[in-house]
ModelCIF file with pLDDT and N, C-alpha, C, O atoms, coordinates in Angstrom:
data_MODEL
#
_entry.id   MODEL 
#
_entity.id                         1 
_entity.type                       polymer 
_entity.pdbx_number_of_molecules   1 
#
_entity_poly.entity_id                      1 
_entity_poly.type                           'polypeptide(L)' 
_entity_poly.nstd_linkage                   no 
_entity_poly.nstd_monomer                   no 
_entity_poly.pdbx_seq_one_letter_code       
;(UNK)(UNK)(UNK)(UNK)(UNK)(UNK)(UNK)(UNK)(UNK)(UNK)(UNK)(UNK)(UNK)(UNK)(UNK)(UNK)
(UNK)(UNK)(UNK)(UNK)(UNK)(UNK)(UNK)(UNK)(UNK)(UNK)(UNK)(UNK)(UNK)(UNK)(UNK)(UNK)
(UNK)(UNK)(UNK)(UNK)(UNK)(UNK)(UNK)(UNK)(UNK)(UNK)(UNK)(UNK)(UNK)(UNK)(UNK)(UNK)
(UNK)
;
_entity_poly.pdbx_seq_one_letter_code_can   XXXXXXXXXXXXXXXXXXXXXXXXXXXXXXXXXXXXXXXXXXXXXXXXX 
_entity_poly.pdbx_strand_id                 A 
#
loop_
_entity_poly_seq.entity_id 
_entity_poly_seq.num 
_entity_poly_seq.mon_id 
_entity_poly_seq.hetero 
1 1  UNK n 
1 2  UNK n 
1 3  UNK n 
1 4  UNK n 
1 5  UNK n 
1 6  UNK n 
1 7  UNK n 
1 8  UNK n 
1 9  UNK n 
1 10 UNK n 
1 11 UNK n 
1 12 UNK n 
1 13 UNK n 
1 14 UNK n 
1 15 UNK n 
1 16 UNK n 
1 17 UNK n 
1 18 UNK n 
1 19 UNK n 
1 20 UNK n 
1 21 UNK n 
1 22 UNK n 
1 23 UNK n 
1 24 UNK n 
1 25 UNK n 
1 26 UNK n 
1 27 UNK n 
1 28 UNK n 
1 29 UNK n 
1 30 UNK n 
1 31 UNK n 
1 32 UNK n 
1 33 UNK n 
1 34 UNK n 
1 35 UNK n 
1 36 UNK n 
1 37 UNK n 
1 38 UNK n 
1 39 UNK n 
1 40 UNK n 
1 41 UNK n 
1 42 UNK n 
1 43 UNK n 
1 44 UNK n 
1 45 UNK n 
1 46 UNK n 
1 47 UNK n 
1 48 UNK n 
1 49 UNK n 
#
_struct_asym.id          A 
_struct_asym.entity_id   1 
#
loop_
_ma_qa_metric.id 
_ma_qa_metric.mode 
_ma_qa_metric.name 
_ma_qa_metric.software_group_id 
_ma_qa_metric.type 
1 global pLDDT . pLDDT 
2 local  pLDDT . pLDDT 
#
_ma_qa_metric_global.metric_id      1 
_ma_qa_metric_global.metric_value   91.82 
_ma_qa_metric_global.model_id       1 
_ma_qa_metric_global.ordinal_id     1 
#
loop_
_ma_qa_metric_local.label_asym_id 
_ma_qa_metric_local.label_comp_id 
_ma_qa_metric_local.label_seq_id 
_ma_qa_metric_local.metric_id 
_ma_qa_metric_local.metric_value 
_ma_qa_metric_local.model_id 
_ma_qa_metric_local.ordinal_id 
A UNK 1  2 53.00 1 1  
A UNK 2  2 67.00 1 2  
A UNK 3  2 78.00 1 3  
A UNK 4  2 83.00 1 4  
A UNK 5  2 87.00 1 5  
A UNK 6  2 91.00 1 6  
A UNK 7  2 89.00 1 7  
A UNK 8  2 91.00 1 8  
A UNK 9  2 93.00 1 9  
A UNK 10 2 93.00 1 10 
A UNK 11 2 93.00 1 11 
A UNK 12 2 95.00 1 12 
A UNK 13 2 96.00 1 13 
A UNK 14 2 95.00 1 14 
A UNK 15 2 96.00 1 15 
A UNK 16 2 97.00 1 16 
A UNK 17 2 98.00 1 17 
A UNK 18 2 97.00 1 18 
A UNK 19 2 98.00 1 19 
A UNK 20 2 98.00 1 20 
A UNK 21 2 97.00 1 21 
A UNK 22 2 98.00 1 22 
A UNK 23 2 98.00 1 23 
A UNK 24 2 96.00 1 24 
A UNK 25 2 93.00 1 25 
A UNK 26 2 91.00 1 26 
A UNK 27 2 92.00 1 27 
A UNK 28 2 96.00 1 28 
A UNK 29 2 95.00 1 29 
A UNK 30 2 93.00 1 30 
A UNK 31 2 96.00 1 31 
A UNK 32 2 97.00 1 32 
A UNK 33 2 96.00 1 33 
A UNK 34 2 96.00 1 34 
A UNK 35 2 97.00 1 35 
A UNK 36 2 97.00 1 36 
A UNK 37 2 97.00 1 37 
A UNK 38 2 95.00 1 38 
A UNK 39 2 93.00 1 39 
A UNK 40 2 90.00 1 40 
A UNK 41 2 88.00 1 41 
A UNK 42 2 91.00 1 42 
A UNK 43 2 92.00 1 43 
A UNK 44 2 88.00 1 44 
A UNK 45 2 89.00 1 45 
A UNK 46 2 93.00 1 46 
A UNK 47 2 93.00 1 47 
A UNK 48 2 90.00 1 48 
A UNK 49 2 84.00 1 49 
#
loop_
_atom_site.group_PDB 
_atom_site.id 
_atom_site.type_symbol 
_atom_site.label_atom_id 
_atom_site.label_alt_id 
_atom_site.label_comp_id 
_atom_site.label_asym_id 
_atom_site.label_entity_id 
_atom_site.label_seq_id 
_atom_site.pdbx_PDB_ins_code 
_atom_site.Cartn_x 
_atom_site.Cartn_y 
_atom_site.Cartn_z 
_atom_site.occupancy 
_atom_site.B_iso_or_equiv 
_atom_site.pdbx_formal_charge 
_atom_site.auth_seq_id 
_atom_site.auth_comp_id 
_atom_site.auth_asym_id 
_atom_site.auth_atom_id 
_atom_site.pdbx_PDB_model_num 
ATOM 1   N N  . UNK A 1 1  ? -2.288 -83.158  36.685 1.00 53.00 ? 1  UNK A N  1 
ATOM 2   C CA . UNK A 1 1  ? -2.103 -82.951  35.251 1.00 53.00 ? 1  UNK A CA 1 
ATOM 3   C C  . UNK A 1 1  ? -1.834 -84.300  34.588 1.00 53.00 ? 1  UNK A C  1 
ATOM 4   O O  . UNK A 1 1  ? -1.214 -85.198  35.159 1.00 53.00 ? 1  UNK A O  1 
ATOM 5   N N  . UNK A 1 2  ? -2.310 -84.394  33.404 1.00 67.00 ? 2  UNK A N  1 
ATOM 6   C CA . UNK A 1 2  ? -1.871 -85.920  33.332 1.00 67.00 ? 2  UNK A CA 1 
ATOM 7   C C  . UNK A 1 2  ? -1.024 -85.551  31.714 1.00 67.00 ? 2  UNK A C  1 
ATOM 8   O O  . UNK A 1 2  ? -1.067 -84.671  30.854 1.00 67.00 ? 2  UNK A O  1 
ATOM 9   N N  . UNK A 1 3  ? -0.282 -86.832  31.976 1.00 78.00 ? 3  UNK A N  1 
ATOM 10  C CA . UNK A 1 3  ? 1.013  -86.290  30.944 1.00 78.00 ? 3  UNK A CA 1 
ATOM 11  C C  . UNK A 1 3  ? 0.451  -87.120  29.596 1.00 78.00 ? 3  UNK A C  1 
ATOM 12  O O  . UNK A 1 3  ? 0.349  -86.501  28.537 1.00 78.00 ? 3  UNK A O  1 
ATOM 13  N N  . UNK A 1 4  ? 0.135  -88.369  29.658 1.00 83.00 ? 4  UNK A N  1 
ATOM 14  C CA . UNK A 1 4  ? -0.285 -89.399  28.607 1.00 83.00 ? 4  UNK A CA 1 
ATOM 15  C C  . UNK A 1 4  ? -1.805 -89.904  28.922 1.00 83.00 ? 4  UNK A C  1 
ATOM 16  O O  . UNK A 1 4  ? -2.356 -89.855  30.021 1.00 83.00 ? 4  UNK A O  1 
ATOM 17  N N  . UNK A 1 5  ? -2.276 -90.328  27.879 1.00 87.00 ? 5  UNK A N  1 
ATOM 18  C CA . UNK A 1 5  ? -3.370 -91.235  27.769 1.00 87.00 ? 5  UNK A CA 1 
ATOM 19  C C  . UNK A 1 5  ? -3.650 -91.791  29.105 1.00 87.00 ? 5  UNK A C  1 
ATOM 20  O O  . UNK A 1 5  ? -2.624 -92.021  29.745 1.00 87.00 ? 5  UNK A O  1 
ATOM 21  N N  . UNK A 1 6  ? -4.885 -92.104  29.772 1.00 91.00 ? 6  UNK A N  1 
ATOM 22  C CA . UNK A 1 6  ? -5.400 -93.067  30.828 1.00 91.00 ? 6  UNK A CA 1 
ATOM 23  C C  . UNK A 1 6  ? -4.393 -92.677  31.936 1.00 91.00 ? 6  UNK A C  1 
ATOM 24  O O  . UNK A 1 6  ? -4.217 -93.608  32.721 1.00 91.00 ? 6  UNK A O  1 
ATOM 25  N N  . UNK A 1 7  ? -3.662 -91.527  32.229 1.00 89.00 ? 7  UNK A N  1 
ATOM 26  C CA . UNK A 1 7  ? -3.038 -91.370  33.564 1.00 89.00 ? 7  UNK A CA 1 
ATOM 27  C C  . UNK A 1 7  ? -3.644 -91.825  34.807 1.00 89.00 ? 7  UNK A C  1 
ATOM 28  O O  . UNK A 1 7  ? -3.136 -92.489  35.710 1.00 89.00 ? 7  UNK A O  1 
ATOM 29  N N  . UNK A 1 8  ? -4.777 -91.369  34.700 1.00 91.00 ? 8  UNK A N  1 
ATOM 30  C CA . UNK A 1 8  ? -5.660 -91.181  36.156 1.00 91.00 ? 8  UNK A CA 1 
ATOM 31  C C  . UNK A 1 8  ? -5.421 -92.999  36.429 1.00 91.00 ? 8  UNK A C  1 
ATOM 32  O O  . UNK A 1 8  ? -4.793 -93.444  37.390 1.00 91.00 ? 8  UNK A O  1 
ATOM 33  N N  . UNK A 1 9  ? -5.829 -93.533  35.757 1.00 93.00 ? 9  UNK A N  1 
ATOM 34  C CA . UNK A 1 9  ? -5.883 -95.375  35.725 1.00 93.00 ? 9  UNK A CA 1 
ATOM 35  C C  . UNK A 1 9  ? -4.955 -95.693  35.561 1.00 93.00 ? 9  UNK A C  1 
ATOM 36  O O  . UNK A 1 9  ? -4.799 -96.657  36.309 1.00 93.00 ? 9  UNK A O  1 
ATOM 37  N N  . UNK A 1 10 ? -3.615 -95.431  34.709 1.00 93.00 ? 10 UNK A N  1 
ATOM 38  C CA . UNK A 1 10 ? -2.336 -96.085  34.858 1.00 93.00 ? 10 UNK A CA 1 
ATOM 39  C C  . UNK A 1 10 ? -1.264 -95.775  35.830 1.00 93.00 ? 10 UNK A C  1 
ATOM 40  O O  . UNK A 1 10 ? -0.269 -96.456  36.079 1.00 93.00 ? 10 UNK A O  1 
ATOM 41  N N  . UNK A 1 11 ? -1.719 -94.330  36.480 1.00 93.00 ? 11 UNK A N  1 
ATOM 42  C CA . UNK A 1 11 ? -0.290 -93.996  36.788 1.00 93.00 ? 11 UNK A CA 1 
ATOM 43  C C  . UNK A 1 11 ? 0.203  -95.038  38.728 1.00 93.00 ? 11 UNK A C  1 
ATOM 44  O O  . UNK A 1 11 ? 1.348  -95.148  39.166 1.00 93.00 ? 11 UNK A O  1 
ATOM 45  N N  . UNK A 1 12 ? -0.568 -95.365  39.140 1.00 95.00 ? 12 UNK A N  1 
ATOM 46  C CA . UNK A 1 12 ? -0.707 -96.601  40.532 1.00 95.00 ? 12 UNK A CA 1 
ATOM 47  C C  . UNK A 1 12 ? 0.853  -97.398  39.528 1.00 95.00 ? 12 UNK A C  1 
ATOM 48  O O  . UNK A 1 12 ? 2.083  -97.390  39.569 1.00 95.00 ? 12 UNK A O  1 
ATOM 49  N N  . UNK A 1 13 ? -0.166 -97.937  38.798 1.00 96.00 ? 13 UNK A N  1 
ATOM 50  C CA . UNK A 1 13 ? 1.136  -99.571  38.402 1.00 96.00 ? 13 UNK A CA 1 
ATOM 51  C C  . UNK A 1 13 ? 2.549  -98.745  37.905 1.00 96.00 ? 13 UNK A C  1 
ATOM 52  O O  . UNK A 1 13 ? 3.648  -99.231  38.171 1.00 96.00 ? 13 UNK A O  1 
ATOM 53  N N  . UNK A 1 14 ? 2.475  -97.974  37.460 1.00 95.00 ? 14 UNK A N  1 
ATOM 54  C CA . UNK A 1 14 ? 3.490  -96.997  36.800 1.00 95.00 ? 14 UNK A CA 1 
ATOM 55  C C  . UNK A 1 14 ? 4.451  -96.651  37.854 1.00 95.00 ? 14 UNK A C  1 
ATOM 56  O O  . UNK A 1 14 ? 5.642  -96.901  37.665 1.00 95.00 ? 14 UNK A O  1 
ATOM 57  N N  . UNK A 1 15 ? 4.026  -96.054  39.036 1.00 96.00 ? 15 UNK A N  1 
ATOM 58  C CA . UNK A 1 15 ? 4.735  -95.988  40.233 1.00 96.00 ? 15 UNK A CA 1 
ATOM 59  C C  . UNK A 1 15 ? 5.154  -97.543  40.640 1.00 96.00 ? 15 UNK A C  1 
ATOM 60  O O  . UNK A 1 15 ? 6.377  -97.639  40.751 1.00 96.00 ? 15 UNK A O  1 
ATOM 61  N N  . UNK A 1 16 ? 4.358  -98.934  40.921 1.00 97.00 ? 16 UNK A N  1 
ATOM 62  C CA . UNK A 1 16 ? 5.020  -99.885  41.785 1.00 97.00 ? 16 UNK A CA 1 
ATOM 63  C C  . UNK A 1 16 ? 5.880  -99.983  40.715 1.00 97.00 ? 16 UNK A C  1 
ATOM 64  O O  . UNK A 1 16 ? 6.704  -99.129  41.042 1.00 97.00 ? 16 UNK A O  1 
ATOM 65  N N  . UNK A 1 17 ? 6.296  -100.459 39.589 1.00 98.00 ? 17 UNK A N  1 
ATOM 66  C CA . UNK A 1 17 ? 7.382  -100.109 38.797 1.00 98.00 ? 17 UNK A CA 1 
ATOM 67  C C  . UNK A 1 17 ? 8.219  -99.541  39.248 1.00 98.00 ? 17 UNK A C  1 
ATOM 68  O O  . UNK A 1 17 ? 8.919  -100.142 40.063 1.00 98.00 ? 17 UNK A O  1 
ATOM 69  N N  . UNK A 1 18 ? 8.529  -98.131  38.925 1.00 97.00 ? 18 UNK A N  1 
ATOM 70  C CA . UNK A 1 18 ? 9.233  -97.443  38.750 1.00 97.00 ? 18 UNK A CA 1 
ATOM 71  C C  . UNK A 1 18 ? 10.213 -97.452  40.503 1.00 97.00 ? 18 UNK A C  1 
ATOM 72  O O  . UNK A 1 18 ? 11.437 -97.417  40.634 1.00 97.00 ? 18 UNK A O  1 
ATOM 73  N N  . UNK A 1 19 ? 9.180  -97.508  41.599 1.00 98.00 ? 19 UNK A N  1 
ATOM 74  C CA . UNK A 1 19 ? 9.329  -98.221  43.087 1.00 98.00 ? 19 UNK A CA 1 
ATOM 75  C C  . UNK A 1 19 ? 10.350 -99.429  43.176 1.00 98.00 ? 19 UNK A C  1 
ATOM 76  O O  . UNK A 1 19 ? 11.344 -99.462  43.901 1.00 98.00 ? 19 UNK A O  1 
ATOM 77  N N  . UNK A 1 20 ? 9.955  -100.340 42.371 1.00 98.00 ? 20 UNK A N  1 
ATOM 78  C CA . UNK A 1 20 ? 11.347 -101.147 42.506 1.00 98.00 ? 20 UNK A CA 1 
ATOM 79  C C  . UNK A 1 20 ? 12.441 -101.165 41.891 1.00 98.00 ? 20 UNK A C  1 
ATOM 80  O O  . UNK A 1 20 ? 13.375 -101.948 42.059 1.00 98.00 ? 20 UNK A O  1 
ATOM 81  N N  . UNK A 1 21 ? 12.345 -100.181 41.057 1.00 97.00 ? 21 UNK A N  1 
ATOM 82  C CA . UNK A 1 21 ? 13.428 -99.839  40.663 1.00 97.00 ? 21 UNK A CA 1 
ATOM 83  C C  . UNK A 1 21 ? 14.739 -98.954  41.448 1.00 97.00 ? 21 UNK A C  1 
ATOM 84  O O  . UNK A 1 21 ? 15.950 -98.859  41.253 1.00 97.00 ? 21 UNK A O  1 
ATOM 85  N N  . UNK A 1 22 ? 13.939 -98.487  42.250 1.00 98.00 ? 22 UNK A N  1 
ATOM 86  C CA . UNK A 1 22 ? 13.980 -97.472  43.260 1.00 98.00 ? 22 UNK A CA 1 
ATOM 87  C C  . UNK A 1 22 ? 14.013 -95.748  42.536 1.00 98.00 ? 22 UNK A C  1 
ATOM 88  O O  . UNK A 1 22 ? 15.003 -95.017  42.520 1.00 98.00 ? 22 UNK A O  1 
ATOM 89  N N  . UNK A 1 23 ? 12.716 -95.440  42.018 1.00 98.00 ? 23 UNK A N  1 
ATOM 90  C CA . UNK A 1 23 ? 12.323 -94.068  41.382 1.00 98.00 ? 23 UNK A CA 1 
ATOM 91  C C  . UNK A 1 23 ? 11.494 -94.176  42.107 1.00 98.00 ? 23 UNK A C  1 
ATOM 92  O O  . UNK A 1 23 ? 10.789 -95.069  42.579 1.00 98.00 ? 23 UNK A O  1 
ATOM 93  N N  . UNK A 1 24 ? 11.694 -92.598  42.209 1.00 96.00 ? 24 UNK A N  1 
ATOM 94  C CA . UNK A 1 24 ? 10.339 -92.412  43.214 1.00 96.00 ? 24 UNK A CA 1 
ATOM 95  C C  . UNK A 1 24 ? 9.105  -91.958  42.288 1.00 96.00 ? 24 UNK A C  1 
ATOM 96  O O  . UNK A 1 24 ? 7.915  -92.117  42.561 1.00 96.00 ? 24 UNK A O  1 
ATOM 97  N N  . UNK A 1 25 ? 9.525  -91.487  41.382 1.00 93.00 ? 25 UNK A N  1 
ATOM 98  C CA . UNK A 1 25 ? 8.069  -91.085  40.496 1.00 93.00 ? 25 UNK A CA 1 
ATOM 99  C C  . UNK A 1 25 ? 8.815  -90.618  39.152 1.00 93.00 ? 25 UNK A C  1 
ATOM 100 O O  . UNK A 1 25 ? 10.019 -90.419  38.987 1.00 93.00 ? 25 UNK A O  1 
ATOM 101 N N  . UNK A 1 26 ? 7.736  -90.499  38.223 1.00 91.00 ? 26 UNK A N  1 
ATOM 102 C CA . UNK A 1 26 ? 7.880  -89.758  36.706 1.00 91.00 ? 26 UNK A CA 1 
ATOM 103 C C  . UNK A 1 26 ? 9.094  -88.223  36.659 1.00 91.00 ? 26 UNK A C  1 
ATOM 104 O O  . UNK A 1 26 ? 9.901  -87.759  35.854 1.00 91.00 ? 26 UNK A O  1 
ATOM 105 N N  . UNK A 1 27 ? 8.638  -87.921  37.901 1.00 92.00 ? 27 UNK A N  1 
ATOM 106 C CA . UNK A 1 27 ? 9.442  -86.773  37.292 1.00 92.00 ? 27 UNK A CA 1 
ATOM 107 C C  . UNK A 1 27 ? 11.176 -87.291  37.356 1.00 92.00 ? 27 UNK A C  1 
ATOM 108 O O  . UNK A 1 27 ? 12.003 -86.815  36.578 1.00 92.00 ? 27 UNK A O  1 
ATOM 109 N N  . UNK A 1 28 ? 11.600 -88.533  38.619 1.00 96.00 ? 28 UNK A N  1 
ATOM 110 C CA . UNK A 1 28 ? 12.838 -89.006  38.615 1.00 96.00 ? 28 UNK A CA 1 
ATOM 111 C C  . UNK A 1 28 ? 12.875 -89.559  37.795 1.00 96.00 ? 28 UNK A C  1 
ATOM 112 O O  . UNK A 1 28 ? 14.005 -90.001  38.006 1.00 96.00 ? 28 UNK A O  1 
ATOM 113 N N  . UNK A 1 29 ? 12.618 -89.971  36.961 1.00 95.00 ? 29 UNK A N  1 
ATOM 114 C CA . UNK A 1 29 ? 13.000 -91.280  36.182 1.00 95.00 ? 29 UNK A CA 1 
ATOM 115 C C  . UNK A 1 29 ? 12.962 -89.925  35.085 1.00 95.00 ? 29 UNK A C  1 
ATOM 116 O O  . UNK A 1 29 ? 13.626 -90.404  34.166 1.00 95.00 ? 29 UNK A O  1 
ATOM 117 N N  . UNK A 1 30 ? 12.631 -88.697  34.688 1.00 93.00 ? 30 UNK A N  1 
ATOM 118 C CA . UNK A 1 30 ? 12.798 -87.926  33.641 1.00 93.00 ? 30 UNK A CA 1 
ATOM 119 C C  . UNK A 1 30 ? 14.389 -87.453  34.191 1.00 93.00 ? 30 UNK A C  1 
ATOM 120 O O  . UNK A 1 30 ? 15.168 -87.207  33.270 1.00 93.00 ? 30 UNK A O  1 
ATOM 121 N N  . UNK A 1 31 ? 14.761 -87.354  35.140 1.00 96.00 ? 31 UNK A N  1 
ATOM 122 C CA . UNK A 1 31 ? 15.652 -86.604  35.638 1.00 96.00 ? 31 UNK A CA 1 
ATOM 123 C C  . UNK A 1 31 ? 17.171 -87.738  35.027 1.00 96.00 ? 31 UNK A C  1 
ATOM 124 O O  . UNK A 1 31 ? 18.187 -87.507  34.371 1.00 96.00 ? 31 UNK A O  1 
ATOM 125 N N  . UNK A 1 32 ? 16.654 -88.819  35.601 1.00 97.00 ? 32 UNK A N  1 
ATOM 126 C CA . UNK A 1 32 ? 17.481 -89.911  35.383 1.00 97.00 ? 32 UNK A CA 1 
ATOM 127 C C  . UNK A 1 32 ? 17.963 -90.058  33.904 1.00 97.00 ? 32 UNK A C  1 
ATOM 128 O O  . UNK A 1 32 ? 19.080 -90.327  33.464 1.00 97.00 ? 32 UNK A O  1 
ATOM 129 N N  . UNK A 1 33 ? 17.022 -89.851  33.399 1.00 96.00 ? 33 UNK A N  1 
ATOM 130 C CA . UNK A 1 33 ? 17.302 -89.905  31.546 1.00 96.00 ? 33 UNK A CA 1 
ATOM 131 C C  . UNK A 1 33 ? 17.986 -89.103  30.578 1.00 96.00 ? 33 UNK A C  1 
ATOM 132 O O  . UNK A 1 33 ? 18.680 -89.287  29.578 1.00 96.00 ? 33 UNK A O  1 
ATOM 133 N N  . UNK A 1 34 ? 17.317 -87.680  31.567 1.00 96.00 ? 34 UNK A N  1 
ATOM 134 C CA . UNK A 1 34 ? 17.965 -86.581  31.062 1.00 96.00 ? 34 UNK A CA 1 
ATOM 135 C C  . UNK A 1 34 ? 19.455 -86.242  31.461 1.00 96.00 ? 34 UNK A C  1 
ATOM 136 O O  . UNK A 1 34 ? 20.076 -85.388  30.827 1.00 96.00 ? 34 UNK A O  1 
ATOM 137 N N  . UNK A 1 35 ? 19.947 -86.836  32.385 1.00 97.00 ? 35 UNK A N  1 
ATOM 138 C CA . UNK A 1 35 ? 21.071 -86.964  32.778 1.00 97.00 ? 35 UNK A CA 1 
ATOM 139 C C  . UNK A 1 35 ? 22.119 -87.491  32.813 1.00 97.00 ? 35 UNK A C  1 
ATOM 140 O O  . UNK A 1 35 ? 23.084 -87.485  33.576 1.00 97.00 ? 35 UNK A O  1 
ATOM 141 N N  . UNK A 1 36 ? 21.694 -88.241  31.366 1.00 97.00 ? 36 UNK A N  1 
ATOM 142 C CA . UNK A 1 36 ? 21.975 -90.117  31.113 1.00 97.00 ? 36 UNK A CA 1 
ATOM 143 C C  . UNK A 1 36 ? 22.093 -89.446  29.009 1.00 97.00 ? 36 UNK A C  1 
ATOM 144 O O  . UNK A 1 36 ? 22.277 -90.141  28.009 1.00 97.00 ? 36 UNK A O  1 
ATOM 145 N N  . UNK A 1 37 ? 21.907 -88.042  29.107 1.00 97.00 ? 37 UNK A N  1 
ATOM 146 C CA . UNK A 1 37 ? 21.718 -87.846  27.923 1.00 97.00 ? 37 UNK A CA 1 
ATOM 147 C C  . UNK A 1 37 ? 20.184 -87.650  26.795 1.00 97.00 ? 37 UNK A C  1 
ATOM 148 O O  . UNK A 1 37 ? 19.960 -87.108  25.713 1.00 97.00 ? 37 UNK A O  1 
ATOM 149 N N  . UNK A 1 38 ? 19.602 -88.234  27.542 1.00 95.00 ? 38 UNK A N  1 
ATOM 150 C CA . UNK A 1 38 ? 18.516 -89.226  26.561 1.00 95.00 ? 38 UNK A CA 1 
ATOM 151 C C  . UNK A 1 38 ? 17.613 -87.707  27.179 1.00 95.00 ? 38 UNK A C  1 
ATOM 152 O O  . UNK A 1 38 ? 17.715 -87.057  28.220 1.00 95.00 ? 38 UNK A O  1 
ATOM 153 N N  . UNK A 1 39 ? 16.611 -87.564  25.780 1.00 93.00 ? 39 UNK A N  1 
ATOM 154 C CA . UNK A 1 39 ? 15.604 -86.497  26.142 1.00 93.00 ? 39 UNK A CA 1 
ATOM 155 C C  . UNK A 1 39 ? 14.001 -87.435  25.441 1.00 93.00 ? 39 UNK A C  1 
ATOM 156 O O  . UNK A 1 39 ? 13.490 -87.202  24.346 1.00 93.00 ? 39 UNK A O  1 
ATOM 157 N N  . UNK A 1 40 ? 13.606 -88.277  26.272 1.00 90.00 ? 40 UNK A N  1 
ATOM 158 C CA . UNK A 1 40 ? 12.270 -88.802  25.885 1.00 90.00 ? 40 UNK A CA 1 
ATOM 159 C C  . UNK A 1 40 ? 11.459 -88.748  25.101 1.00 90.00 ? 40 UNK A C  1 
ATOM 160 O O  . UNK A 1 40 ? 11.106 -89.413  24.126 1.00 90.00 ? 40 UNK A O  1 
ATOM 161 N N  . UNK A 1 41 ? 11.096 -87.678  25.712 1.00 88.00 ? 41 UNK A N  1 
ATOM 162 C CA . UNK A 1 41 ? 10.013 -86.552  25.468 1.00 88.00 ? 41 UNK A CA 1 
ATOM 163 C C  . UNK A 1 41 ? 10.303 -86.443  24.044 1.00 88.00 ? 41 UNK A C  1 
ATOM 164 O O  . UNK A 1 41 ? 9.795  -87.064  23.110 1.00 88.00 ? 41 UNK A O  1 
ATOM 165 N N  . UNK A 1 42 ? 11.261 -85.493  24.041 1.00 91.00 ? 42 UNK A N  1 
ATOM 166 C CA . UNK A 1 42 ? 11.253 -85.230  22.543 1.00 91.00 ? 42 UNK A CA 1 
ATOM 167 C C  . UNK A 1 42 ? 11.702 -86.495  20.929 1.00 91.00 ? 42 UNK A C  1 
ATOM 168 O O  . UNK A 1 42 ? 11.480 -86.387  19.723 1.00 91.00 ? 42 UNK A O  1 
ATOM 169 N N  . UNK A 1 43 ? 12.389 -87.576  21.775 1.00 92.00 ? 43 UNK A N  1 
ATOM 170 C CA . UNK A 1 43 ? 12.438 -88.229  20.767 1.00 92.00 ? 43 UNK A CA 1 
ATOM 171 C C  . UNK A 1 43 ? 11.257 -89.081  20.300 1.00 92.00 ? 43 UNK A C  1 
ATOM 172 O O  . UNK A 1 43 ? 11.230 -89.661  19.214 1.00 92.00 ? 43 UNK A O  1 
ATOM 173 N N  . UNK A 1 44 ? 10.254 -89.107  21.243 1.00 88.00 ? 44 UNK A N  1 
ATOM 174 C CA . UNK A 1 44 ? 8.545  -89.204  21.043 1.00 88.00 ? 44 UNK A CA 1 
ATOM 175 C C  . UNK A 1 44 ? 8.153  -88.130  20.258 1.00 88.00 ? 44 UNK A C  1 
ATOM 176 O O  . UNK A 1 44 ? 8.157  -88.609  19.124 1.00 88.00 ? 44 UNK A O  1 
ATOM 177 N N  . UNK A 1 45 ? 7.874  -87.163  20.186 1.00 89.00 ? 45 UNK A N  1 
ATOM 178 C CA . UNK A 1 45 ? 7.302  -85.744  19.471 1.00 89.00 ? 45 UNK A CA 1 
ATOM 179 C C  . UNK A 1 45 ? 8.035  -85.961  18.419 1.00 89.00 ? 45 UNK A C  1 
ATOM 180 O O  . UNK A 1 45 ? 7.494  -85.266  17.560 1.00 89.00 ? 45 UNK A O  1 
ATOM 181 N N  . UNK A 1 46 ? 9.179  -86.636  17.804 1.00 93.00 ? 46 UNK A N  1 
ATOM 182 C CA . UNK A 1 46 ? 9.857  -86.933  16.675 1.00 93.00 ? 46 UNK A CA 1 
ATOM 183 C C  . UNK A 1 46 ? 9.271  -87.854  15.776 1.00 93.00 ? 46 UNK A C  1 
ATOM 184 O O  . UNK A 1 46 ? 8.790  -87.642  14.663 1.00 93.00 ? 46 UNK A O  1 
ATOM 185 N N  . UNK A 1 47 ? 9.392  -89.031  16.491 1.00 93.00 ? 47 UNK A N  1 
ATOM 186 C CA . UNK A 1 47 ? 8.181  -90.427  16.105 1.00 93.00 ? 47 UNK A CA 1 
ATOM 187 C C  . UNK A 1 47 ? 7.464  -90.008  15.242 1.00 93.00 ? 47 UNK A C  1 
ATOM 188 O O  . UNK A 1 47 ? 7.465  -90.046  14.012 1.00 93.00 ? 47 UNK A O  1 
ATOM 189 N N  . UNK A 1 48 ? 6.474  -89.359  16.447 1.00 90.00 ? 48 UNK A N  1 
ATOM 190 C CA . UNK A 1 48 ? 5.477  -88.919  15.860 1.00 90.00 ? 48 UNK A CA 1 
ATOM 191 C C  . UNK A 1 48 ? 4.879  -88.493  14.865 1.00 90.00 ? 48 UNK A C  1 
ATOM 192 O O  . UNK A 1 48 ? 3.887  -88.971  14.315 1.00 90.00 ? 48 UNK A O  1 
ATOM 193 N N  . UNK A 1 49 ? 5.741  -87.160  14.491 1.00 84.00 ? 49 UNK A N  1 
ATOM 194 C CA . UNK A 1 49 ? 5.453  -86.228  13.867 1.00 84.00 ? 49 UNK A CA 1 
ATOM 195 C C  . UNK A 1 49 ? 5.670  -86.268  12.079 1.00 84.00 ? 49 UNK A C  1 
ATOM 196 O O  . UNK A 1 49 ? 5.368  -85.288  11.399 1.00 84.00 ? 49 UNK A O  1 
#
């Protein structure tokens, strides 16, 4: 499923990122945020809109 624009092609570098950070993928680093307070997602769909 791809969440944003050009997933299929971005999401490689997106992971070594998120890898040294030590996340293992998109869905941790949502977990991390959301847990930290912060809801992404929606303050994007706000931006936006």
């Amino acid at each position: 499923m791809a969440l944003f624009e050009s997933y299929e092609r971005r999401i490689d570098q997106i992971n070594k990122v998120l890898n040294s950070y030590g996340i293992s993928s998109l869905e941790e680093a949502e977990k991390i945020t959301k847990d930290a307070g912060l809801d992404v997602y929606e303050q994007v769909k706000k931006l936006l809109a």
